[in-house]
C-alpha positions as CSV (number, residue, x, y, z in Angstrom):
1,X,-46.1,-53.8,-13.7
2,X,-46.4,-52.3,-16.9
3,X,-49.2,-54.8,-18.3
4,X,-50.8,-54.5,-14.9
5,X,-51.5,-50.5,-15.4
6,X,-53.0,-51.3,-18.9
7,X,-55.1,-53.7,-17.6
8,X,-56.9,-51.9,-14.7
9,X,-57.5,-48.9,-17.4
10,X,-59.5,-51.2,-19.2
11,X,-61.6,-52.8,-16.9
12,X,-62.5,-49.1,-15.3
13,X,-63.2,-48.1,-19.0
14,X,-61.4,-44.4,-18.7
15,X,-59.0,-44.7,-20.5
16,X,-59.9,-41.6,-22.6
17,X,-60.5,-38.3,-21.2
18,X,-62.1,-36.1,-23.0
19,X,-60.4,-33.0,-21.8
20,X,-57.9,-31.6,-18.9
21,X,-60.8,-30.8,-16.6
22,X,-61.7,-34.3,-16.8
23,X,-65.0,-34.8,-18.8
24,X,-64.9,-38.2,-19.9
25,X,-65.7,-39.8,-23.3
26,X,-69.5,-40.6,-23.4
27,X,-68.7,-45.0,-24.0
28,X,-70.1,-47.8,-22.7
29,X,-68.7,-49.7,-20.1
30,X,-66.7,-52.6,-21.2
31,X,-63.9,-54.8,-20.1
32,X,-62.5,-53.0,-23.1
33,X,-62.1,-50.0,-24.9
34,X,-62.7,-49.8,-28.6
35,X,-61.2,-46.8,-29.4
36,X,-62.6,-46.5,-33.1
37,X,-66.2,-46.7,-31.7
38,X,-65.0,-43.7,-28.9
39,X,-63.3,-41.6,-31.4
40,X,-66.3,-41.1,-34.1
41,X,-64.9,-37.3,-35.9
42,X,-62.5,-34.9,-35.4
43,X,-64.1,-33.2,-32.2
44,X,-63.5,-36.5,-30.4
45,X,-60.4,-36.9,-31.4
46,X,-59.1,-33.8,-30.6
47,X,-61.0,-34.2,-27.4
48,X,-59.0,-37.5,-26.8
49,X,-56.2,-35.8,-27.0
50,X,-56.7,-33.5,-24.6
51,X,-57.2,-36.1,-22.2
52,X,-53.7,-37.3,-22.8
53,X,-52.4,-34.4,-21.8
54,X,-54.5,-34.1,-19.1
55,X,-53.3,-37.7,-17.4
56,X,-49.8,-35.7,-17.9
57,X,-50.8,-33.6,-14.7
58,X,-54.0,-33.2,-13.8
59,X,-54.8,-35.4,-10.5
60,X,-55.9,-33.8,-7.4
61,X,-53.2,-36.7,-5.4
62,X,-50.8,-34.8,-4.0
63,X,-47.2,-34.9,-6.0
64,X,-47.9,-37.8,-7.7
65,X,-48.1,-36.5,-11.6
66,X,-45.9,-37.5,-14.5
67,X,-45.1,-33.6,-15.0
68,X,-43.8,-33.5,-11.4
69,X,-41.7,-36.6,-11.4
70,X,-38.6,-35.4,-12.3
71,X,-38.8,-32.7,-9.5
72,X,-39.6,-35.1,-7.0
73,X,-36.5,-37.4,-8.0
74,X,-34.1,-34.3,-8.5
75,X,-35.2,-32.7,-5.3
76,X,-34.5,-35.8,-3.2
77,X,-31.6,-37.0,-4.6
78,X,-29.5,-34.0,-5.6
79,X,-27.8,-30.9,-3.7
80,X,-30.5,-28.3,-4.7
81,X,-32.5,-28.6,-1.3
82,X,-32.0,-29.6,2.5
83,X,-34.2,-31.9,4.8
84,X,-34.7,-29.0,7.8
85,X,-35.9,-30.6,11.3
86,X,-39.4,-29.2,10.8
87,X,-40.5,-31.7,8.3
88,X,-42.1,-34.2,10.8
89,X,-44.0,-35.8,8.1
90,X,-41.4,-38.3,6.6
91,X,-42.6,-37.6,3.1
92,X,-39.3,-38.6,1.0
93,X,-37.0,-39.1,4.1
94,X,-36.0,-41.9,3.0
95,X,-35.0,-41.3,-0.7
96,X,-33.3,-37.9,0.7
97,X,-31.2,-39.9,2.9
98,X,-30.5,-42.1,-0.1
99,X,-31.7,-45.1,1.9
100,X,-32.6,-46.6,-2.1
101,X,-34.1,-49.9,-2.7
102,X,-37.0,-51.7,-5.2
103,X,-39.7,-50.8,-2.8
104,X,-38.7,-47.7,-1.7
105,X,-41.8,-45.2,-3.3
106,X,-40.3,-42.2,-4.1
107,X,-37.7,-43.7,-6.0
108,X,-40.8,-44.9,-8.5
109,X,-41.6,-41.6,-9.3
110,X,-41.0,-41.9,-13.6
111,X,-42.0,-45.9,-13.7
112,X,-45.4,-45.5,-11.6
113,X,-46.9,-47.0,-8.9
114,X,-47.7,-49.9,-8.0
115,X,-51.2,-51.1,-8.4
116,X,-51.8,-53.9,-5.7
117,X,-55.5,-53.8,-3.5
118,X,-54.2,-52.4,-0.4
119,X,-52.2,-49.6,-2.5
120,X,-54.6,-47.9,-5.1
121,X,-53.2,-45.2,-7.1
122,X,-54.4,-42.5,-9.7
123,X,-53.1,-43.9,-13.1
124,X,-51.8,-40.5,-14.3
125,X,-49.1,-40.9,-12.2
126,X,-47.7,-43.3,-14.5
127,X,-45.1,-42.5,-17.6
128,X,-46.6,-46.0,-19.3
129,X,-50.1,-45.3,-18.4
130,X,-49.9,-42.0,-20.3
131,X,-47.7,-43.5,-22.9
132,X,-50.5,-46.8,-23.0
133,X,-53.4,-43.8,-23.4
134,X,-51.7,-42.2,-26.5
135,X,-50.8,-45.6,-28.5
136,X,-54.7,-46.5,-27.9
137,X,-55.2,-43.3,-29.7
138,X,-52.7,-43.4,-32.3
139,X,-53.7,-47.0,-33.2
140,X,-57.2,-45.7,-35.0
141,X,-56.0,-42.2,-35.7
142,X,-55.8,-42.6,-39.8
143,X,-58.9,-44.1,-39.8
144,X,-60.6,-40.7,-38.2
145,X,-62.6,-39.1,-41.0
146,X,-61.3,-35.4,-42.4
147,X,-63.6,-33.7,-44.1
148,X,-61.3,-30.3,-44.9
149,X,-58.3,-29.7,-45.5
150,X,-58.3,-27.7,-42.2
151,X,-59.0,-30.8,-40.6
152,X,-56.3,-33.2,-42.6
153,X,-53.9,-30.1,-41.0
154,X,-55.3,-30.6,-37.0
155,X,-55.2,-34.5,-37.6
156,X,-51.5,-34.3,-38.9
157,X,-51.0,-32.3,-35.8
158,X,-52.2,-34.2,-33.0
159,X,-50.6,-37.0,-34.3
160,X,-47.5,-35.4,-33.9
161,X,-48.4,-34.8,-30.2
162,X,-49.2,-37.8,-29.3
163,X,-45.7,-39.2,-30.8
164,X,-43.9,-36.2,-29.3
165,X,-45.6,-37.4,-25.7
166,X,-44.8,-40.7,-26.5
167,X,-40.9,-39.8,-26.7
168,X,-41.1,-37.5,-24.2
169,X,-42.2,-39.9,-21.5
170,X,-40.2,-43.1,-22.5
171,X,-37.3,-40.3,-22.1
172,X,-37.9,-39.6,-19.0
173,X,-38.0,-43.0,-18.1
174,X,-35.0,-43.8,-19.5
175,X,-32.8,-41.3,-18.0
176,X,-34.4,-42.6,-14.4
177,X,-33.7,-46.3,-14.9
178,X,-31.0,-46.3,-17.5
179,X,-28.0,-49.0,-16.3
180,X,-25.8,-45.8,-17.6
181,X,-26.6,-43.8,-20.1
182,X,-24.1,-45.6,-22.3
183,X,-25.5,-47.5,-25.8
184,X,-25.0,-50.9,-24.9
185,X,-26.0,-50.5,-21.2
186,X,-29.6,-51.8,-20.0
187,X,-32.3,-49.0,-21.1
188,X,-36.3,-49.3,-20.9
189,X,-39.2,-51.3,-22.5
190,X,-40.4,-48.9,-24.9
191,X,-44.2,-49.3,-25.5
192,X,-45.4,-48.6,-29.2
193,X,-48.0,-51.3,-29.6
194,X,-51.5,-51.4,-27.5
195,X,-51.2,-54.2,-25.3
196,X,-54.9,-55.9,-25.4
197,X,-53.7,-59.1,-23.6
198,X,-52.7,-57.9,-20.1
199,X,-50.4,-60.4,-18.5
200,X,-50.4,-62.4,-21.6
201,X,-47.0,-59.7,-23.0
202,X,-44.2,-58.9,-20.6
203,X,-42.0,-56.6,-22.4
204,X,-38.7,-56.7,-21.4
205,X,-35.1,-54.3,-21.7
206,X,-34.0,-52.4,-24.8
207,X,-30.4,-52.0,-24.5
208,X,-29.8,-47.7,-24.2
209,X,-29.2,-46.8,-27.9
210,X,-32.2,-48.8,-29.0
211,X,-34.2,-46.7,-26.4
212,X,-32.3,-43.7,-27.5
213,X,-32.9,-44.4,-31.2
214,X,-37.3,-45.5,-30.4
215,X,-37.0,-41.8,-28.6
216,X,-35.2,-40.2,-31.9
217,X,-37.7,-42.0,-34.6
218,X,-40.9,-41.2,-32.7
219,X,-39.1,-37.3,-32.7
220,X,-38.8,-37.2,-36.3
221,X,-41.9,-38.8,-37.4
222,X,-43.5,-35.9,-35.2
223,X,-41.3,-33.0,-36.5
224,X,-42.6,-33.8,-40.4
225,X,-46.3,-33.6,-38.9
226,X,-46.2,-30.8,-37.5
227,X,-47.0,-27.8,-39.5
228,X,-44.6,-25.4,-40.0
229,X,-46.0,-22.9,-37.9
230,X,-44.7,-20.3,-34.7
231,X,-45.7,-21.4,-30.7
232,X,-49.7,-19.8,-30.4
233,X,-50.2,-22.1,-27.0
234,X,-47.5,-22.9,-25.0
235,X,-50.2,-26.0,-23.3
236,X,-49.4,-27.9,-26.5
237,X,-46.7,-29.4,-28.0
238,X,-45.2,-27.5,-31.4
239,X,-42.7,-28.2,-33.8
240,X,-40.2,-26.0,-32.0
241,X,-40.8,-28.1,-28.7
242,X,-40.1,-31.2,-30.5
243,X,-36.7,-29.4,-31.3
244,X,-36.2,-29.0,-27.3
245,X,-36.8,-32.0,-26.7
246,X,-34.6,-33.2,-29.6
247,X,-31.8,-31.1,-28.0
248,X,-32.0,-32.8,-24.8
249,X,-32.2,-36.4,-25.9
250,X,-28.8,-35.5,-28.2
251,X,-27.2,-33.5,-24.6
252,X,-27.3,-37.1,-22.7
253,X,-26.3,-38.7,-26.1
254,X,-23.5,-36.7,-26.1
255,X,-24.5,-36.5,-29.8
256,X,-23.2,-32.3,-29.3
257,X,-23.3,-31.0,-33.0
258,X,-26.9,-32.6,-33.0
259,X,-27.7,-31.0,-29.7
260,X,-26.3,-27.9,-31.1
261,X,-28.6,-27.8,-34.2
262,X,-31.8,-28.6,-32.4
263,X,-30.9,-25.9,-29.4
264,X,-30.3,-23.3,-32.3
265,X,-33.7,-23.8,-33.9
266,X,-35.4,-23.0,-30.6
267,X,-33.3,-20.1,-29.8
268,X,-34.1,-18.6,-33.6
269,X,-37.9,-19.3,-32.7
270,X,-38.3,-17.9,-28.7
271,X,-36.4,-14.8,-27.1
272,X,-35.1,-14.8,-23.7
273,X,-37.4,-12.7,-21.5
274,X,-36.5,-9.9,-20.2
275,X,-35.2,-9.1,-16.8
276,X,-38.6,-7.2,-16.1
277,X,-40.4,-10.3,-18.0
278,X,-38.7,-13.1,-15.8
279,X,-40.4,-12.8,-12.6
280,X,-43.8,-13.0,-14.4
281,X,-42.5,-16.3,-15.5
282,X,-43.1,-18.0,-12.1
283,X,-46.3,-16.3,-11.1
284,X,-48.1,-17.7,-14.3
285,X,-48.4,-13.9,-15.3
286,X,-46.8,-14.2,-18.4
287,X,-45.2,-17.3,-20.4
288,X,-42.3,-15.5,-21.5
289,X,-39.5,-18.1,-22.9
290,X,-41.6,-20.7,-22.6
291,X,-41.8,-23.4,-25.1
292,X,-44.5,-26.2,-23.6
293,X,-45.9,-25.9,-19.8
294,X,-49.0,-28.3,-18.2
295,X,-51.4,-26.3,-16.8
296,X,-52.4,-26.2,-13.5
297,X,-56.5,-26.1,-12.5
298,X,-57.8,-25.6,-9.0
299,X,-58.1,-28.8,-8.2
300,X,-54.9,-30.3,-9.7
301,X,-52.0,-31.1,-7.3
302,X,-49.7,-28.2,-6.1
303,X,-45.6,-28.5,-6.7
304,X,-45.1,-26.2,-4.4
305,X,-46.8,-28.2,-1.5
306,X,-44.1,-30.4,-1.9
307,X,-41.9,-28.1,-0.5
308,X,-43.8,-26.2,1.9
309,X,-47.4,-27.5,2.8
310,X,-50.4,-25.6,2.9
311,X,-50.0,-25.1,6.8
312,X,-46.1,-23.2,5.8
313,X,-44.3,-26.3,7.3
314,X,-41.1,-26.3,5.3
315,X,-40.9,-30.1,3.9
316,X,-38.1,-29.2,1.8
317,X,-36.0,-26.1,1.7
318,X,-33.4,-24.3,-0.9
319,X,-29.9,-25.3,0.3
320,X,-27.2,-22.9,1.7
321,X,-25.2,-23.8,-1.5
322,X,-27.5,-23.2,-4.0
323,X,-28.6,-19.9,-2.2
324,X,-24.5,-19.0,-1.9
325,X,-24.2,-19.6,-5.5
326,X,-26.5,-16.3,-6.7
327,X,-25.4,-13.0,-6.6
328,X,-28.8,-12.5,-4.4
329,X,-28.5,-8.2,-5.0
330,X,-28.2,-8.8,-8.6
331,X,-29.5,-12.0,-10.0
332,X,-33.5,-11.6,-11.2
333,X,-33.5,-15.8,-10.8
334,X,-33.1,-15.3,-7.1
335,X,-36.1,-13.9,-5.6
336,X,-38.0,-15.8,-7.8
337,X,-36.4,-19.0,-6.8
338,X,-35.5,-18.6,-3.3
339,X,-37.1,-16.6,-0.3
340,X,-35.2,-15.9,3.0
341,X,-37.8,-15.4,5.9
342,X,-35.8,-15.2,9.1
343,X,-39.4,-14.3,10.6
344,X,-40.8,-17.7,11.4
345,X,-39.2,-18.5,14.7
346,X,-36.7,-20.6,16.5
347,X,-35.9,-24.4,15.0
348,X,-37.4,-23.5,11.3
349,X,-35.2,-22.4,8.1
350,X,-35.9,-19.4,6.6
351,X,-34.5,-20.8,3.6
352,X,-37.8,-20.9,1.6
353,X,-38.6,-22.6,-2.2
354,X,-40.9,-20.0,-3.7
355,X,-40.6,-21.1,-7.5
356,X,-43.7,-22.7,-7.2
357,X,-45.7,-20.7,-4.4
358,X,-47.5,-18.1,-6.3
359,X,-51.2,-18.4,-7.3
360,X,-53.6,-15.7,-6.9
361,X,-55.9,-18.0,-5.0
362,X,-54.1,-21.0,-4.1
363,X,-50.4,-21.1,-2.8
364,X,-48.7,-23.7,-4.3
365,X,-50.5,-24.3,-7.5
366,X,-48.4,-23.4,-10.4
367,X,-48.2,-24.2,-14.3
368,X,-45.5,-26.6,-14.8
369,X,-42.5,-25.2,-17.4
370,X,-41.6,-28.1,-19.1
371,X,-39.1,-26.5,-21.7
372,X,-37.8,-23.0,-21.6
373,X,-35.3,-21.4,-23.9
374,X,-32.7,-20.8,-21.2
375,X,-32.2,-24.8,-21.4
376,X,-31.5,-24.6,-24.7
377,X,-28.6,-21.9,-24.5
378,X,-27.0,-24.1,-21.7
379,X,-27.6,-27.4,-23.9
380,X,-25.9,-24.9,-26.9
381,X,-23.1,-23.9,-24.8
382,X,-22.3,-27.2,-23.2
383,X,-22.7,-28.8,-26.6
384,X,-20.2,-26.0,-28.2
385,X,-17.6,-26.6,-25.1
386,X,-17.3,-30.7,-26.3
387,X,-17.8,-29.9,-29.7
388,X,-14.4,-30.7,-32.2
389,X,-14.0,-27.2,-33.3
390,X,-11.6,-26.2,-30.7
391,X,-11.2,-22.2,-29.9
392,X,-14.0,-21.8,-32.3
393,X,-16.2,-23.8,-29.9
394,X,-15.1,-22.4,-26.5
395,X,-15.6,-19.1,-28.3
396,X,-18.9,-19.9,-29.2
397,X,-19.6,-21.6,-25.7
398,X,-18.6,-18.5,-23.7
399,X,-21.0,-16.2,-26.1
400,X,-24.1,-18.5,-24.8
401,X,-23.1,-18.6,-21.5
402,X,-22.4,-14.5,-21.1
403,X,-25.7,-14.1,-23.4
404,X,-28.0,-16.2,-20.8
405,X,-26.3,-14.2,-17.6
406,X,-26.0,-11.1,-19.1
407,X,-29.9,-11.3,-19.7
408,X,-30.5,-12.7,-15.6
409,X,-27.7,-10.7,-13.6
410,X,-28.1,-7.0,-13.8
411,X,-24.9,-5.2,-15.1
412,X,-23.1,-8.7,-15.9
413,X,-19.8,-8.2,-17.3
414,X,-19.2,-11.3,-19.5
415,X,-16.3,-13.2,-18.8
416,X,-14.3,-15.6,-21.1
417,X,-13.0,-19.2,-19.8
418,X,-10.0,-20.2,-22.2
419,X,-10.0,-23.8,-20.5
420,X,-13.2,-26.4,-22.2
421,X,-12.5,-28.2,-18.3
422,X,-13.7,-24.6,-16.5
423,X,-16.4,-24.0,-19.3
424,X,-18.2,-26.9,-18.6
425,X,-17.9,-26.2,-15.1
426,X,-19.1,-22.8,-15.3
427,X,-22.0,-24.2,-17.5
428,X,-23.4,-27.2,-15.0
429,X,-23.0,-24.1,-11.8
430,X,-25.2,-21.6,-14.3
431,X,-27.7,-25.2,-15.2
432,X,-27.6,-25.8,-10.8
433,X,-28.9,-21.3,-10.8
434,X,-30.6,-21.5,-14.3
435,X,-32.9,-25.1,-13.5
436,X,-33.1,-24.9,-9.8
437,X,-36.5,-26.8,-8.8
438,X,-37.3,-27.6,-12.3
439,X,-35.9,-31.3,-12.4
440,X,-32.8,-31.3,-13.8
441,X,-29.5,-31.2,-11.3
442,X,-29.7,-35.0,-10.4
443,X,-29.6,-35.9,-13.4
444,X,-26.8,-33.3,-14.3
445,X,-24.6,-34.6,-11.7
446,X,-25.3,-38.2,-13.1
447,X,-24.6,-37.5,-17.0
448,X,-20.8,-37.0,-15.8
449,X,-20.9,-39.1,-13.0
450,X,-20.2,-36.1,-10.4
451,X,-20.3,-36.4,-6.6
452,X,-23.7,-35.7,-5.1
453,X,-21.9,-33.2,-2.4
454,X,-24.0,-31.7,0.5
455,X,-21.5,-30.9,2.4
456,X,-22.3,-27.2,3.0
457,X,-25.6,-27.3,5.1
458,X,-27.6,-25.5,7.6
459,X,-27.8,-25.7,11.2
460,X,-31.0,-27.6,11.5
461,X,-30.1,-30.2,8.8
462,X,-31.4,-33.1,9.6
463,X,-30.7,-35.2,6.6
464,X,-28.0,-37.6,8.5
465,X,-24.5,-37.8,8.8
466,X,-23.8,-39.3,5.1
467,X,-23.2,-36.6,2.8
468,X,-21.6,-37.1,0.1
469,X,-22.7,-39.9,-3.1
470,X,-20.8,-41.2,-5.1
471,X,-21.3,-42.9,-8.6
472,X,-19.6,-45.9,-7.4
473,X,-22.4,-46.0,-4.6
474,X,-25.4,-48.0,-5.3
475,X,-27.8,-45.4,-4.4
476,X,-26.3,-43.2,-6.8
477,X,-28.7,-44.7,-9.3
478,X,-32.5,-45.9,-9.1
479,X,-33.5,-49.2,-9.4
480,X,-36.1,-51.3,-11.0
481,X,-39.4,-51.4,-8.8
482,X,-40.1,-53.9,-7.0
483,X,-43.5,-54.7,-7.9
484,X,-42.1,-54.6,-12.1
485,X,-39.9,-57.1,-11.3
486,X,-42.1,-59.6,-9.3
487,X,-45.2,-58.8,-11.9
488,X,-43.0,-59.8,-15.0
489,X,-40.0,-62.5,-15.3
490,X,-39.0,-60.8,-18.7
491,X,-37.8,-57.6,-16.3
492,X,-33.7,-57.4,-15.1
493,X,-33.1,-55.2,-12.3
494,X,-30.0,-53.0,-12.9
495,X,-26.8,-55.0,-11.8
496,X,-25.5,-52.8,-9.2
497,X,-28.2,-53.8,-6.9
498,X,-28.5,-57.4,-7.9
């Protein structure tokens, strides 16, 4: 459970790192950390820091990273990929088969793992362990001496980023173990206090405004630290990605004139990249467009693994209707996205994943784009579509939408929808092209309650006879795990599998 993860942190006494290519604090070991006695000056703090960033991605188990979660979940549960007959391993058959239950791993992905003797995990994997690791920090934070006025600025600063962190994963929690994402449906524990008592506090279930509104405050609070300054390293969090962020708590609000606002201040700040740009995108080349990524080291874990493994066994591949969807001459996003290898043989797809395959030394090891500015024309554009401005609004919708594919598809003629109902459907098709492999389409499908449809398949599919989910069906959300529930009596599983 939740306490559980705080408490084995403190007995191992690692709970801060001092960087992303994990040094550790010099402390003493102790069945607890006293943060005030680990953070001494400003270099340790901002070394702390560092390390919560670094328990954001950097673990050497394979998949397993807060950064990747929502990839995992999207990948297994939506219609972006295919289970092909070459993946012999089993890794995340069951979830892709939406075979769903409290003890079903995969479907833990944005709670963490459980942390039982005969199961030891890496604590980074957890959205509370990092969340635990930057309240421990921001607890003795004001007390940190500043000497400068410089150094009144960088503490201001990474006190915004740890609050910005601290929103961002109780988010993503959220919209993983959410009832609905209506207000007054169950939501998450949200953890702002250091819990110093393991076992002795068992938090229990905001409703979902109250964990939409703990998401909003800790936003704010972070937007009036930050100084007022343009992106210099996209490995840190800014003022303009707490505005991303902002617009894509607002989207699965459906708070659209908000979204709208926070989308436009990151569109003012970042340019699209080009079309020449774009592929440099994926090969870490280049960070055009992007607003906050977690860097990837050598010996970090590899996205792309999780889709083809370092022996070229494809675990997961692109699905014919995602591939279908691109104009494959035309479309930059394609070959960047998606390779078609009808090389490798009898019974294995050539429908290949190759967002994440591209490092100059290792395949599969790629930075992870958490926000880009292409999200935030979609989140303008869908926002615009539902907004009450009428005609104005659709008018305004279609200019984001022909703006974005104008600047992917090579002479793009833009094309006006008249109807909001085929906006918005034009807008999720260009967020199933636009996001493909980056976390998102589950989630999509679920903030309007669409069908999960993979009806249109290849040949060696082997992902079962059931394909199409419903909302109505109870795997159509994720539960509570297991482990939370028996570990704390104050914890409700979501009703539909009660």
């Amino acid at each position: 459970m939740i306490n559980r993860y705080i408490k084995n942190m403190i007995a191992g006494a690692v709970l801060l790192t001092a960087s992303a290519c994990n040094k550790t604090l010099d402390i003493l070991p102790t069945d607890t950390i006293v943060a005030n006695v680990a953070i001494q000056n400003m270099s340790d703090l901002e070394q702390a820091v560092s390390g919560v960033y670094g328990a954001m991605g950097n673990t050497n188990v394979q998949h397993r990273t807060v950064g990747n979660a929502d990839i995992i979940i999207s990948s297994l549960m939506s219609d972006e990929n295919y289970l092909p007959t070459e993946n012999v391993s089993g890794n995340g058959v069951n979830m892709y088969k939406w075979l769903l239950h409290p003890d079903e791993q995969n479907t833990w992905a944005n709670w963490g793992s459980s942390l039982t003797p005969t199961n030891p995990v890496v604590f980074t994997g957890s959205n509370y362990a990092v969340i635990d690791r930057a309240n421990r920090i921001l607890r003795v934070i004001d007390g940190v001496p500043t000497v400068t006025n410089d150094e009144i600025l960088r503490k201001s600063r990474l006190k915004a980023e740890l609050l910005t962190i601290r929103a961002f994963c109780h988010f993503r929690v959220l919209k993983s173990y959410a009832e609905s994402y209506e207000p007054q449906a169950l939501g998450i524990p949200y953890m702002e206090m250091v819990n110093d008592a393991p076992g002795a506090v068992k938090p229990s279930r905001l409703t979902v405004k109250q964990s939409f509104d703990k998401i909003e405050g800790d936003l704010e609070a972070a937007r009036n630290l930050y100084p007022a300054s343009t992106i210099t390293d996209v490995t840190r969090l800014s003022r303009v990605a707490v505005y991303a962020i902002k617009a894509r708590v607002f989207l699965y609000e459906k708070k659209w004139d908000s979204a709208a606002v926070a989308a436009t201040e990151v569109i003012n700040a970042v340019p699209l990249s080009t079309r020449a740009q774009f592929p440099g995108i994926w090969t870490d080349a280049n960070n055009a467009e992007v607003i906050w990524k977690l860097k990837k080291d050598i010996d970090n874990d590899r996205i792309g693994s999780f889709y083809r493994t370092s022996a070229g066994v494809v675990e997961y591949a692109a699905s014919p209707k995602l591939i279908n969807s691109f104009d494959q001459a035309a479309d930059v996003r394609f070959g960047s996205y998606i390779k078609i290898d009808n090389t490798r043989g009898a019974n294995k797809t050539p429908y290949l994943v190759n967002k994440y395959a591209y490092n100059t030394t290792t395949v599969g090891l790629a930075d992870l784009k958490l926000l880009r500015v292409a999200e935030m024309y979609l989140i303008r554009a869908e926002a615009y579509a539902e907004s009450s401005s009428g005609s104005g609004g659709i008018t305004l919708a279609n200019n984001d939408l022909n703006t974005l594919r104008s600047a992917r598809i090579e002479n793009y003629s833009p094309t006006s929808y008249t109807s909001k109902d085929n906006l918005i459907e034009e807008i999720y098709l260009e967020r199933f092209r636009e996001l493909a492999f980056e976390g998102h389409r589950y989630f999509d499908l679920r903030r309007r309650a669409k069908d999960i449809d993979r009806s249109i398949q290849a040949p060696d599919d082997a992902g079962g006879s059931r394909k199409v989910l419903k909302a109505t069906d109870r795997e159509y959300y994720l539960p509570i795990p297991g482990f939370e529930l028996r570990a704390n009596e104050n914890m409700v599983q979501n009703p539909i599998y009660r």
